[in-house]
VEXDOFI-365628 format. One record per residue (C-alpha): x, y, z. Coordinates in steps of 0.001 Angstrom, whole numbers, plus 500000, padded with zeros to 6 digits. Last residue first. Layout:
<recs>
X,Y,Z
...
</recs>
This chain:
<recs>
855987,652507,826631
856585,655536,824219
855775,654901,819982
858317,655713,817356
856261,655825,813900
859762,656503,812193
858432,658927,809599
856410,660391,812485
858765,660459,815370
861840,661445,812801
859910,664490,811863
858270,665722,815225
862613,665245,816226
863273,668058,814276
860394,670424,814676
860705,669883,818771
864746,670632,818363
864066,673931,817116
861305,674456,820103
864045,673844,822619
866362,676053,820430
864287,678595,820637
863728,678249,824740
867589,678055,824660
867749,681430,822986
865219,683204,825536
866915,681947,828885
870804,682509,827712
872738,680154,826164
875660,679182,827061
877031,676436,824649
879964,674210,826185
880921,671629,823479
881567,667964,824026
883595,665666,822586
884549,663452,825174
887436,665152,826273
886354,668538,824924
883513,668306,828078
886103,667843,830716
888419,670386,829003
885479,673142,829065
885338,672091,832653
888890,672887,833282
889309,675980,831207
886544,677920,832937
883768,679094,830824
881442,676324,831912
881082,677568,834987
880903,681386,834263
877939,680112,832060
876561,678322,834532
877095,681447,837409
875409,683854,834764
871880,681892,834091
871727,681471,837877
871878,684622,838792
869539,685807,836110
867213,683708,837499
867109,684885,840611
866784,688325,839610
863810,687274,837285
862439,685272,840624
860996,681578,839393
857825,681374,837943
857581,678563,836161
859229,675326,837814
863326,675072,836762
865810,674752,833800
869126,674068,833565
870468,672530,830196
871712,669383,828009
872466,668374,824821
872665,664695,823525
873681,663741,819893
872737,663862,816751
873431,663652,812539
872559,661025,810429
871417,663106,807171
874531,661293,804975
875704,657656,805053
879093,657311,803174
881272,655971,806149
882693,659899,806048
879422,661066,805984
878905,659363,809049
881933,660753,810504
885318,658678,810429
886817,656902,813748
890477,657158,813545
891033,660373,815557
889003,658644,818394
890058,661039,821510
889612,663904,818822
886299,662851,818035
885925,663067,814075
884019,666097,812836
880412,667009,811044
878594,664738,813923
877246,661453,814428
880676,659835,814814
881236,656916,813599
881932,652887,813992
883240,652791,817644
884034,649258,818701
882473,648012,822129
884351,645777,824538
887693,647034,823811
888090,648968,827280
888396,652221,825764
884790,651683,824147
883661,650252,827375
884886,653699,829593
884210,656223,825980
880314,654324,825843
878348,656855,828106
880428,660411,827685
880151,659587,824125
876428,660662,823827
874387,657788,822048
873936,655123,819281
874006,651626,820518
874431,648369,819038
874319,644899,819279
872315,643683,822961
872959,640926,825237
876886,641021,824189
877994,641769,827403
879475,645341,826477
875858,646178,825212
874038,644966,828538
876223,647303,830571
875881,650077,828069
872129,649885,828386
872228,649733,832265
874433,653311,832074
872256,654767,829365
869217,654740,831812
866082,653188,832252
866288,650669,829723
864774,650698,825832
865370,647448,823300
864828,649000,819770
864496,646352,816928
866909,646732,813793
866393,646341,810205
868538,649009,808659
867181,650739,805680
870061,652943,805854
869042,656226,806107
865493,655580,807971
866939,652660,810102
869777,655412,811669
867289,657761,812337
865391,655542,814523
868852,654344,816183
869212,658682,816966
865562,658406,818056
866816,655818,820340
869681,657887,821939
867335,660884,822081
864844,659131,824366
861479,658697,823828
861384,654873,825316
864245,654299,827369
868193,654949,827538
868650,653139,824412
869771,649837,822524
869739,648722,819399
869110,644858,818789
869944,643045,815686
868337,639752,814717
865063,641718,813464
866783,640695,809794
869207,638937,809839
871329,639145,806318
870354,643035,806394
871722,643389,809903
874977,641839,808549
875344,644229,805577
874481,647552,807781
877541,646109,810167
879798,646056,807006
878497,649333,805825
879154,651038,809092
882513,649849,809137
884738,647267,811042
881988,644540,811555
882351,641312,812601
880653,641554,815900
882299,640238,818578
883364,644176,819904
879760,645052,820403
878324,647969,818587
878862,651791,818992
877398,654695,816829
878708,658020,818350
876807,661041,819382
877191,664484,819952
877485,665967,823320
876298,669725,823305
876439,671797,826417
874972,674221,829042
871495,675868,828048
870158,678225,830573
867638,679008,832549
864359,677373,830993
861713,678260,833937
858957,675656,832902
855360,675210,832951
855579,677374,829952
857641,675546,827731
857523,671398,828324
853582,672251,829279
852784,669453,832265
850666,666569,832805
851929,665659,829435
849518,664218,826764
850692,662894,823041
853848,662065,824317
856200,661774,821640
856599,665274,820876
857281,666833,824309
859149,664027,825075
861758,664409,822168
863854,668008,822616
862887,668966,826219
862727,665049,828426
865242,663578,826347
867521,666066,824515
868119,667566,827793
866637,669769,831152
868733,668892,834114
866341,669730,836490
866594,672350,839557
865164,672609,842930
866492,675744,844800
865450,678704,842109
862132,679997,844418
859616,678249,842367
858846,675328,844921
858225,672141,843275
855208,670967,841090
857274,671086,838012
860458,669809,839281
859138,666388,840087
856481,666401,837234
859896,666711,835044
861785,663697,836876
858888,661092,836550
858826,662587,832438
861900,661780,831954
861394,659053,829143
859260,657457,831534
862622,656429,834360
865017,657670,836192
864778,660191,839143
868827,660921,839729
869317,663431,843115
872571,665594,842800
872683,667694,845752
874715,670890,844918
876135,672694,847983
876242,676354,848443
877857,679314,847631
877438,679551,844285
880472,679548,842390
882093,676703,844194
878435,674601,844096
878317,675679,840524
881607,674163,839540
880832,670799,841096
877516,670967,839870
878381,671582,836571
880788,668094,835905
878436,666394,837950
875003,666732,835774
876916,666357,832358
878352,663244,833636
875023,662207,835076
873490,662872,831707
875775,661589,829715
875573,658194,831493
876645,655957,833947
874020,657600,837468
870208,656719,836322
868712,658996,834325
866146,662285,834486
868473,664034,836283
867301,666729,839488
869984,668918,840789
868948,670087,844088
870694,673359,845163
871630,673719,849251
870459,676415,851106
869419,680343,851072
870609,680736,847419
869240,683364,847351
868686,685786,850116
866434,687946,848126
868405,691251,848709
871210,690006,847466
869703,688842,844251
868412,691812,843331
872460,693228,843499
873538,690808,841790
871608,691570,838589
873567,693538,836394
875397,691092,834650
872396,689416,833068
872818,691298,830149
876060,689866,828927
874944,686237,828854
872583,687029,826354
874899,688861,824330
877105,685640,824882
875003,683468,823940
873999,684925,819942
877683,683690,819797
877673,680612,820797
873991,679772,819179
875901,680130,815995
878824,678358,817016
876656,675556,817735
874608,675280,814741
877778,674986,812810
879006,672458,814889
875616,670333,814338
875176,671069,810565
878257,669442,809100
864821,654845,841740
866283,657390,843679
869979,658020,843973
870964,661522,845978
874880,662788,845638
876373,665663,847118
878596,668009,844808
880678,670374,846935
881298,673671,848608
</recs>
């Protein structure tokens, strides 16, 4: 089986190990389930995996890295189709209104679960309960990149130089609503940074425009800036999480540059329209997290910094909702607007 692919248009880690291990009771009870499943048939074809971005990013990385895996464990091929665009939202209304019999799938994330719900004052869709959340799949925390002219080696230096030109520095994001630029949002509320947020469709376009120079700086997962970063057209000034990057060893924290309470990153999930089969769902929530159990993948994600986190269906609606509070905050203190 294999992945096809469709184009259209100190508190983090802690957090994690705590989800972790509530996971794997959840995982644990789905084990009974096989036996449902086989008499429904599923998966009776190929598994569309919807992503809210354009192919370059996290997303996509996080996106192909399962659905290898999945197609293997599954039985069946994994058709990755990308829907860009409206802070995810084009890609959720896709899944929403498609069949609920476990074959269409989104990539739920950061973007279109942990900020859209909250910056979008109406939805054509509940984020929750028009959804079938199946199961959480990894952490990426962030890192703060600019371009390599700039004449900054440290967070303070670069902070220095916005504050000497002011609405001179541009921050780039995947869009409007998107975790990356709440991440710059939270960024100008610690520091007093004066920056202007320049949104694309997609992390990959932003990164392009970032290694030429068109834009200054871009906070988001590492799996989008590690290629440019490694190719010494950005420089990495911190990590936004409680522990360096092991591929970056000399790149401190943010509370290692001195700048506490800037903490993020990109997660991602499964998740699929409401009203899915329990026993399909269960089958589904146990093949990901056999997925990213194995050594291989869990390497693929440790190489950018990433963590696996399996959570089950009821945890990673909680932590949906967790990340709601949070990023309600940063929306209103910020007064972040979508397009």
């Amino acid at each position: 089986m294999q992945v096809e692919t469709v184009t259209e248009g100190r508190g983090l880690r802690r957090r994690q190990c705590e989800l972790a291990t509530i996971a794997v009771c959840a995982s644990i009870a789905t084990c009974g389930a096989g036996g449902a499943v086989a008499q429904t048939g599923f998966p009776k074809r190929p598994l569309r995996l919807i992503i809210s971005v354009p192919p370059g990013g996290a997303a996509d990385f996080t996106g192909r890295v399962l659905g290898v895996k999945l197609a293997e464990f599954i039985g069946q091929n994994v058709v990755i189709e990308n829907r860009p665009s409206a802070g995810g939202i084009i890609a959720s209304e896709f899944v929403v209104k498609s069949s609920a019999d476990g074959h269409i799938l989104l990539l739920s994330s950061s973007t279109t679960h942990g900020v859209a719900p909250v910056l979008y004052r109406k939805l054509n869709y509940d984020a929750i309960k028009d959804f079938t959340h199946i199961a959480m799949v990894a952490v990426l925390p962030g890192m703060m990149a600019i371009h390599s002219d700039i004449p900054a080696k440290t967070v303070k230096e670069f902070i220095a130089l916005a504050r000497a030109k002011p609405g001179g520095f541009l921050f780039a994001s995947s869009g409007n609503g998107s975790a990356p630029q709440l991440m710059g949002e939270q960024f100008k509320i610690v520091t007093g940074a004066p920056m202007t947020h320049v949104p694309y469709k997609g992390s990959g376009p932003a990164v392009q425009d970032l290694a030429g120079g068109r834009v200054q700086v871009m906070f988001d997962g590492l799996p989008s800036l590690i290629g440019q970063i490694k190719g010494g057209r950005l420089r990495p000034l911190a990590a936004l999480a409680d522990k360096r990057f092991s591929v970056f060893p000399d790149v401190p924290t943010m509370v290692e540059a001195g700048f506490a309470g800037i903490e993020g990153g990109v997660w991602y999930g499964v998740s699929g329209p409401s009203g899915i089969p329990r026993a399909v769902v269960d089958r589904l929530t146990r093949e990901i997290h056999r997925v990213i159990a194995q050594p291989d993948v869990q390497e693929r994600f440790g190489s950018v910094g990433g963590i696996a986190l399996p959570l089950g269906p009821k945890e990673y609606v909680a932590f949906i909702e967790k990340e709601n509070r949070k990023w309600a905050e940063v929306i209103r203190v910020s007064g972040a607007v979508p397009d």
